[in-house]
C-alpha positions in Angstrom: 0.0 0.0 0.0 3.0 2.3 1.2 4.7 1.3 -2.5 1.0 2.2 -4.5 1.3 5.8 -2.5 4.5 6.7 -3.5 4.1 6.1 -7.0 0.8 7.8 -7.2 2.8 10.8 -5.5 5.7 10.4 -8.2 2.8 10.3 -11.0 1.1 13.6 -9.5 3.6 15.4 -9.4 5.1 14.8 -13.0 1.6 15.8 -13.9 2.2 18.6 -12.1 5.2 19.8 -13.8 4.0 19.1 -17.2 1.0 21.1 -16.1 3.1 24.1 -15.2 4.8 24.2 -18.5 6.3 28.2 -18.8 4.1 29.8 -21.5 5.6 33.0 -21.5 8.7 31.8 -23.8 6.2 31.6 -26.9 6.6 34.5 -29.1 5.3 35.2 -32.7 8.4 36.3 -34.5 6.7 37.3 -37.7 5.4 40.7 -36.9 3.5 41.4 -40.2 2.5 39.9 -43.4 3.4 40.6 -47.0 0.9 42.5 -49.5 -0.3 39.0 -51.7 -1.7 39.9 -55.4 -5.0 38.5 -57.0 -4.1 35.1 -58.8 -0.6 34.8 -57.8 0.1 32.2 -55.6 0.8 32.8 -51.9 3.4 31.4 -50.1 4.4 32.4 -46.7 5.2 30.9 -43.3 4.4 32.2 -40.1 7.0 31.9 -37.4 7.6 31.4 -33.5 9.9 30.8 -31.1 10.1 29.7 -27.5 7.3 27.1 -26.0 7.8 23.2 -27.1 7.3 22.3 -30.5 5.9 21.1 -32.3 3.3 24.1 -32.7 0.1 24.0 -34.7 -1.8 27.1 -35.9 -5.2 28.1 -36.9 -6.8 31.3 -37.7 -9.2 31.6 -34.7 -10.8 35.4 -35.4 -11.5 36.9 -39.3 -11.8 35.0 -42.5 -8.7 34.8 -44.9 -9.3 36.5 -48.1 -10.9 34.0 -50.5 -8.8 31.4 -52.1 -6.2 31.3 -48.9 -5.8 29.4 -45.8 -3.3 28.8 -42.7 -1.6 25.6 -43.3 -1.4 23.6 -39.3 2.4 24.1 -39.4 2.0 28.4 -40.1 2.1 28.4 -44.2 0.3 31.4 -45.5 -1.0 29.6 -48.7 -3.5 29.6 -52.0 -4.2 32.0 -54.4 -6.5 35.0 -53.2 -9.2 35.3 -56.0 -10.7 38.5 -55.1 -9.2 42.2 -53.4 -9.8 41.9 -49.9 -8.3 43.8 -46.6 -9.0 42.1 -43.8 -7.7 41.7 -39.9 -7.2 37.8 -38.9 -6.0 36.2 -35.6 -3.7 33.7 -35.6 -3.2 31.1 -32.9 -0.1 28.9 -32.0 -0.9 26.5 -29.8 2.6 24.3 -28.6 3.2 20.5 -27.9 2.6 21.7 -23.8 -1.2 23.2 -24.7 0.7 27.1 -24.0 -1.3 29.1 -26.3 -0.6 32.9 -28.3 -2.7 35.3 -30.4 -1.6 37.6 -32.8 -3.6 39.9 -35.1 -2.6 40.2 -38.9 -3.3 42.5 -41.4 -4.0 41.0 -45.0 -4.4 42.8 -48.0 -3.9 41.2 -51.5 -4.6 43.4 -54.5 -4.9 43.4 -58.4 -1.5 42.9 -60.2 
């Protein structure tokens, strides 16, 4: 009984720790995104640093012009089919559950 104790004290606590995980590391580096043109493709990665990877991210406030999405590992991507400027907010979630949000402008225009 002494033995079962221990280890559910052992097991608590590393639960505990892994609980506890320092959030405040995670940091969007990107600070901005690039102008994107009408029919062109678009290809550009969102980064981070800090927290545990891996890190997934989603687009949690605003829509994306048409013809673009967030790819799970930060890719800016698609082809924007119509002139939009928009605000999005971007996510990061890391491999601990620490979460971040960040607002983007995005504006793609005619050629």
């Amino acid at each position: 009984m002494k033995k079962l104790f221990i280890v559910s004290l052992v097991v608590l606590s590393l639960a505990a720790i892994a609980y506890a995980a320092d959030c405040s590391t995670l940091t969007f580096i990107t600070e901005s995104l690039p102008g994107f043109t009408v029919g062109s493709p678009a290809h550009f990665d969102i980064e981070v640093s800090g927290g545990t990877a891996p890190y997934h991210f989603a687009v949690t406030g605003g829509v994306l012009p048409p013809g673009m999405h967030i790819t799970g590992s930060g890719g800016v991507r698609g082809v924007p089919t119509t002139v939009a400027d928009v605000t999005v907010f971007v996510t990061v979630t890391d491999a601990n559950g620490c979460q971040l949000t960040s607002a983007y402008a995005v504006r793609s225009d005619n050629p």
